[in-house]
Structures are given as C-alpha cells and as structure tokens.
N, C-alpha and C positions, 0 to 999 in steps of 0.2 A: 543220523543227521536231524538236524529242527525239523519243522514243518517251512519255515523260513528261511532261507539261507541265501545271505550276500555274502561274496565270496571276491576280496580284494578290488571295491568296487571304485572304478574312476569314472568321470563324468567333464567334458571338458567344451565352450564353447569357445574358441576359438582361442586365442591366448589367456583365458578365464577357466581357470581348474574349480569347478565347481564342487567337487567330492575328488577326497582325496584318499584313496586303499580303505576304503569302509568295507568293516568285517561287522556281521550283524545278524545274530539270528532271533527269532520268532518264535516260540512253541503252539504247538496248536491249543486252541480257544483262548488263548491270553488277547487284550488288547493291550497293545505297545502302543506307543506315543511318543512320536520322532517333535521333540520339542526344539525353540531355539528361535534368536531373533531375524530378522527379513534377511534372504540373502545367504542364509550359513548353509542352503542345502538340504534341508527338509521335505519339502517340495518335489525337487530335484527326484530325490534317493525314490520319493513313493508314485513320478511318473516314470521313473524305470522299471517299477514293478511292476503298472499297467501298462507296460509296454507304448506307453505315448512317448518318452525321450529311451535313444538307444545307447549303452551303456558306451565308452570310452575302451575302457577293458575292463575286465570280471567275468564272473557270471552271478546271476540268477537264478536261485532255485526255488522249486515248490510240492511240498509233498513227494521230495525226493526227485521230482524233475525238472534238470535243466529247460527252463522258460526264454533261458537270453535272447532266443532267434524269433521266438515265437510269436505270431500276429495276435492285437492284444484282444481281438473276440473269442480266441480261443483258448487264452488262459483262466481261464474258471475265477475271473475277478472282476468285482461290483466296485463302484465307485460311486461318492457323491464330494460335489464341487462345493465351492462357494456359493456360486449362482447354481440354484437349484435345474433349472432348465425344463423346467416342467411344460411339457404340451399345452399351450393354453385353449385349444379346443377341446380338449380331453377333458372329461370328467376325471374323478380322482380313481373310479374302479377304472377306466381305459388307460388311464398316465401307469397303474401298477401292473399293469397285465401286457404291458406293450412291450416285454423282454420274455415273458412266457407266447407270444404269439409269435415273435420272431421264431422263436425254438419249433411254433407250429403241433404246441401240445393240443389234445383233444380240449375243444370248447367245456366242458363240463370238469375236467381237471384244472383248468385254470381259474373257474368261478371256483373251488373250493380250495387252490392257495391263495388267491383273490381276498375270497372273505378271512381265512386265517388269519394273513397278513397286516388286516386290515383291525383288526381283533388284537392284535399283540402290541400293534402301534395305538390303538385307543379310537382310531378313524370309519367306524361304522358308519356313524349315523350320517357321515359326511361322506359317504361313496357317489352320490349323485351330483357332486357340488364340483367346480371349474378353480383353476386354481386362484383367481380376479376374485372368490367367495370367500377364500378364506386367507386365515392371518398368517406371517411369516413363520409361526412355531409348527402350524399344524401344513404348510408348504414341505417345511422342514423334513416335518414324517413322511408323507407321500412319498419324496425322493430316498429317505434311508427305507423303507417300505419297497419300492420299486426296484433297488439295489437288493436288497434281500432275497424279494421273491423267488428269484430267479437261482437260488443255494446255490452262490459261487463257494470257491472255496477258499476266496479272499474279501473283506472286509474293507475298501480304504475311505477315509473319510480324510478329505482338504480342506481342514478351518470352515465344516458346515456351520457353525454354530457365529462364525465374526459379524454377520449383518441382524443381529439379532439383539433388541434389548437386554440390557443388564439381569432383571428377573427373570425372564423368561428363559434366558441362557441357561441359567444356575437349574431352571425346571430341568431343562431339556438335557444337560449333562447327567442329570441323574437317568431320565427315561434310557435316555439311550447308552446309557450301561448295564439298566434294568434288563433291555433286549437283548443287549448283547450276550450278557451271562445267560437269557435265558433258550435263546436259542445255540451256544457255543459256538459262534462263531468267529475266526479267527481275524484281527483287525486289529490295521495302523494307522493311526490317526496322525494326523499332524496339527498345531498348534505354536502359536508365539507365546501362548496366555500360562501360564506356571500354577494358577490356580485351579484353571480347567486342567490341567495335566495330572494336578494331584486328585483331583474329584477321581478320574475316570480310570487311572490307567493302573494295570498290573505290572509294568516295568517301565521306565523313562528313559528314554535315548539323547540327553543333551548334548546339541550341535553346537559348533563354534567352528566360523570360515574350514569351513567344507571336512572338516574331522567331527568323531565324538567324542567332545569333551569327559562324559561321566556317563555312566548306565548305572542304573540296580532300580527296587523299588521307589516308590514316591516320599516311604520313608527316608530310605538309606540316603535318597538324596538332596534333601531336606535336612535332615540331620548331621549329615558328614560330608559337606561339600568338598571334593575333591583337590580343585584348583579357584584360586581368586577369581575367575570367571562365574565359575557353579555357583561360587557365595554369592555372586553378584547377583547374579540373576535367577536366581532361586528363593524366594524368602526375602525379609526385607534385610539382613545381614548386617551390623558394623565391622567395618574392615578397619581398624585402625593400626597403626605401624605397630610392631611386636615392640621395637625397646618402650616406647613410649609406654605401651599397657603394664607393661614389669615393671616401668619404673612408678606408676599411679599405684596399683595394685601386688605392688610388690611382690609378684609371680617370677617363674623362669620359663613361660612359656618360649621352644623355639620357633623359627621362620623368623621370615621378613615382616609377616603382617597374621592379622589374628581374626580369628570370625569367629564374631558373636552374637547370636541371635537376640533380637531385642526382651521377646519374653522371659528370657531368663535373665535377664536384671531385674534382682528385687530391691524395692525402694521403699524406705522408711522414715520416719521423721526422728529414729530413735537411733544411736551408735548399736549396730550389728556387729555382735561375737566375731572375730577370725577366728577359722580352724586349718587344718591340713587339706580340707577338703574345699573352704570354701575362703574365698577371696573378697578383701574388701575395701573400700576408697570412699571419702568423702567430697561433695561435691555439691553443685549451686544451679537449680533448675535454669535454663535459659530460650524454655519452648516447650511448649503444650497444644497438641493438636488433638480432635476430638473424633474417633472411628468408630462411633455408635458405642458398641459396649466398651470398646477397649479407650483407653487416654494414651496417646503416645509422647513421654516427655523426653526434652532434650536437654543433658546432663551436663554441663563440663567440668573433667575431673582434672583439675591445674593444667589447664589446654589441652587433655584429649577429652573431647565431644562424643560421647555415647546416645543413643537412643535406648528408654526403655519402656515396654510396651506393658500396661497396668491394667487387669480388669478393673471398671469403676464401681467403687463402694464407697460409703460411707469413712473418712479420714484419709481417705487417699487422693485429696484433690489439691494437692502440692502449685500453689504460686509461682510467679515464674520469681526471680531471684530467693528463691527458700533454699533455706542450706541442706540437703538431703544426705542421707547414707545409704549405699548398694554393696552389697553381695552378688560374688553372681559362685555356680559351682564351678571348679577348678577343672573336672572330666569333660564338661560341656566348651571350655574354651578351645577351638581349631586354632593350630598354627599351621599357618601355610607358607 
C-alpha cells in the first residue's frame, strides 16, 4: 500500500456531495498537489486527512494505518493555513518550539531542533524577532518551520503561499521544495494556481466538482490534457472545434474539439513547407499582446482564431492585419 491511501472517499454537507468516491494515493517523500478551481474539493479531501472534516464514507490511510476515526493530534500531521496564525507574543524561536513543548521534550533537545530548523528555512538571524517584525515571506517560513519541527509524518500545506506578492511567491515556491526534498518529507499541497503546481509538485491531482479529473506528472499533464476541462485549465490551450481545424489545416484529427497549445504554433512571414508530419494554414494577425519575453498573437485562419505564443527577436514582430503562415507539428495536436 502507498504511504497515502484514500480509499473510495465521499464527503457530503448536507445535500452538497463535496467529493465523490476519490481513490488517491501518495508515495512517501513525493509532494502531490491536489490542484483545481474554488469549490471542486481540494480543501475538502486534505481537511479529511487532518482529521478537521470527517469523512462521509471511505477510509483513510497512513503509513499503512487506518486514520479515519482517529483524533487529528494524534495522527502525526503538520499543517500550515492560509492565515499563518502565528503567536504574536512569541518570538520566532517560541512560535517554532511551541509544538516540541506540547510533546514536553527535554529543554536542550528542543533548542537544538529549534536551531536546525531554523537553519534549513534560512531564519537564524531573526529568532528573537515577533512576527509584527517581519515580512509576509519570512512569516511564511516560521509557520512551514513550526509545522516541521515537530517530524510529523504528514506534510499539508492550504494555499500557504495566496496572501503573498507575485515575486516573492515564485521565491518561496522554490525554497519550499528546496525543504522539502531536503528533508523527505511527505506533502500535499493544495493550490488553485497551475503554475505554482507545475514549479513544485512530483504528481498533480486535477479536481473538477468533487472527482479527479487527470492525475500524473506536471509534465504528462501539461502536455496531454486528458479531458477539455485539463486543456482548460492547464496551460493557456486553444480549444477549437475539430472540423473546423481539419478543415483550415487540412488535418484528420478526431474528437469534437482540438488542444493546442499556443507555443507550438510557428509563425512566419514566409509560406512553410507541408509534410506528413507537420500541418499548415495561412492566416492574418488580428492581436498582439506583450508577456515580457514571449509576444502572444492572435491568428485568424478563415474564422478559426488561434493564439500563438513567439519568443521576441529580431523579425518577428508581426503587425496586426499581416498576412502570416503557421505550422504547427501534427503529434502535438490533442483531440478530444
């Protein structure tokens, strides 16, 4: 058995079926990442693991033991919120050390996971400092620090990262994967954000009204969206109707509808060869929008509208009404 194991999990608040027979497991020291928009049950699934909401029916497993009944201070799982909830009388060493004195370790063992802790998250020189002293990222650390300390043998983190500026997010996604690999700890993060998901995670669990829509790597599911949902909300996707793209690009792709990702449209100012392998349509810019390095233009190829996403160099800065030519490769197009 995993180290994780939900085992045909429902979840129901009153005539509101929040999770519906979720089957899901975890290996230990992987971080998984229950992604997915407000609502579909993410949330849900990982305060049933902490034991704060009680399951419908299923069970619960951990390290091989059924947890379903069990009170959530004694399932060997760490948790950090949104709202940090940090002590504000506490200093930043009392706020980490205030789950090793519950436990009522000896005073001298706890100053030396204290300071480790404190060492692996970067927060030395700030152990005497209140949490009103310092900034939202390094708050941040204290509570994934505080949650560590204490070597549960679950990992859960609820959208720590959503009250947090744009750059310093992108830091802090990294650190705390840095931790996490380097202590192997086992953690499931939850997330709305598709980017943060693919920074941080060794498997994705894409939610949709209370099922999982798609699981595998960050790659696999990025690159092979499952269902018109995954394309959606995965990546920036053009979903256009399948006859319509056959009939532009003279392809047989089947399904109802087609996903293609914008960067593999290649655009030229020159007619592009057709092969067996690579497909191609002529067309009239009609939108150009500018994402630092990359130009994102909008195509339309005899009414179907593509996006294709450009790095910017030198002869690729395409007009809007310029007549263009794209390629895109024929392996890369999903029917769905």
């Amino acid at each position: 058995m995993s180290y994780i194991h939900f085992e045909q999990i429902n979840k129901k608040f009153g005539s509101n079926h929040v999770l519906k027979d979720i089957d899901l497991e975890v290996e230990k020291g992987q971080l998984v990442t229950l992604l997915g928009p407000s609502g579909c049950g993410k949330s849900t699934l990982l305060r049933c693991l902490a034991g704060l909401e009680q399951v419908t029916s299923g069970r619960v497993y951990v390290d091989g033991e059924d947890i379903t009944d069990v009170i959530p201070r004694r399932r060997g799982i760490g948790m950090v919120f949104q709202q940090y909830s940090l002590f504000p009388n506490m200093n930043v060493t009392d706020n980490v050390a205030y789950g090793l004195k519950l436990k009522k370790l000896p005073r001298a063992q706890i100053a030396d996971k204290v300071e480790h802790m404190l060492e692996i998250v970067g927060l030395s020189e700030k152990k005497g400092q209140y949490p009103a002293q310092l900034s939202g990222g390094q708050q941040q650390r204290v509570a994934l620090a505080r949650a560590m300390v204490t070597e549960p043998k679950v990992l859960l983190l609820d959208e720590p990262l959503s009250a947090i500026d744009a750059l310093l997010r992108k830091n802090l996604q990294i650190e705390i994967r840095r931790i996490q690999q380097q202590l192997g700890i086992t953690t499931v993060f939850v997330t709305h954000d598709q980017d943060e998901a693919m920074v941080m995670s060794d498997v994705i669990h894409l939610f949709h009204d209370g099922r999982i829509e798609q699981s595998g790597t960050p790659e696999q599911i990025y690159t092979h969206p499952a269902t018109k949902f995954a394309a959606t909300f995965i990546g920036n996707y053009n979903l256009p109707d399948a006859a319509d793209f056959n009939r532009v690009f003279g392809a047989d792709i089947a399904g109802e509808s087609v996903a293609i990702r914008p960067e593999i449209v290649m655009l030229s100012k020159q007619p592009l060869g057709r092969t067996e392998t690579r497909l191609t349509a002529k067309g009239k810019i009609v939108q150009h929008i500018s994402h630092g390095s990359l130009i994102r233009f909008g195509v339309d190829f005899d009414g179907l509208l593509l996006n294709a996403d450009v790095v910017y160099e030198s002869g690729m800065d395409f007009a809007e009404g310029e007549t263009v030519y794209a390629a895109v490769k024929k392996e890369l197009v999903i029917g769905l």
